[in-house]
C-alpha positions, 0 to 999 in steps of 0.5 A: 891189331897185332902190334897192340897185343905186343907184350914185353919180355918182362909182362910175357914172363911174369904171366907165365910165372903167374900161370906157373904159381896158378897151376902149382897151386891147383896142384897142390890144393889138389894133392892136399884133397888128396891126403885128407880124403887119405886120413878120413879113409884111415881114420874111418878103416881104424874106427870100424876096426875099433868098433868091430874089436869092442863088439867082439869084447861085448859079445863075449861078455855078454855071452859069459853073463849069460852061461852064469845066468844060465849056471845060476838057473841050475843051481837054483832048480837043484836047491828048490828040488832039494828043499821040496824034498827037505820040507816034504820029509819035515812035514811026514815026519811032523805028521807022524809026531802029531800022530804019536803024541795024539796016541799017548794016554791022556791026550787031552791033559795039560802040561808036559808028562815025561812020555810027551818029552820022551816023544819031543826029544825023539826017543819014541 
């Protein structure tokens, strides 16, 4: 039995170049595992580092719209509060206008007589 396992040099040498070129093949599928698992690490590292910097950007926008928005709220109650006041003093001084004119002599003639134009032009 052992004479039928006897090899010769060449066919000893070339299964041990061949389990050489195995292994270094294992080794180096291995180490190419290696540096893709490395570049998938640092490309997911430099996405979240993207994402975070865009959410910040968005945030900020986000946080200015709504200072304008909030800006834009106090102007508007500030000129609602001036116009009430504006049509609040229109409609008194309306009132008094119609109680003036309803005073003036005549109050039932036609037409424009010179103390209904004195009241329009606001010489009273």
């Amino acid at each position: 039995m052992l004479a039928a396992l006897k090899l010769s040099r060449p066919l000893v040498a070339g299964l041990i170049v061949l389990g050489l070129l195995l292994l270094a093949s294992l080794g180096f599928w291995r180490g190419m595992a290696a540096i893709d698992r490395m570049e998938q690490r640092a490309a997911d590292a430099a996405r979240a580092e993207r994402d975070a910097h865009w959410r910040a950007e968005i945030e900020k926008a986000n946080a200015a719209v709504e200072r304008a928005k909030a800006e834009q709220a106090t102007r508007v109650a500030q000129i609602e509060v001036r116009t009430a006041v504006e049509i609040a003093r229109l409609n008194a001084e309306l009132d008094d206008l119609e109680k003036m004119n309803a005073a003036l002599p005549n109050a039932d003639a036609c037409g424009l007589d010179r103390d209904r134009s004195r009241l329009l032009n606001g010489a009273r």
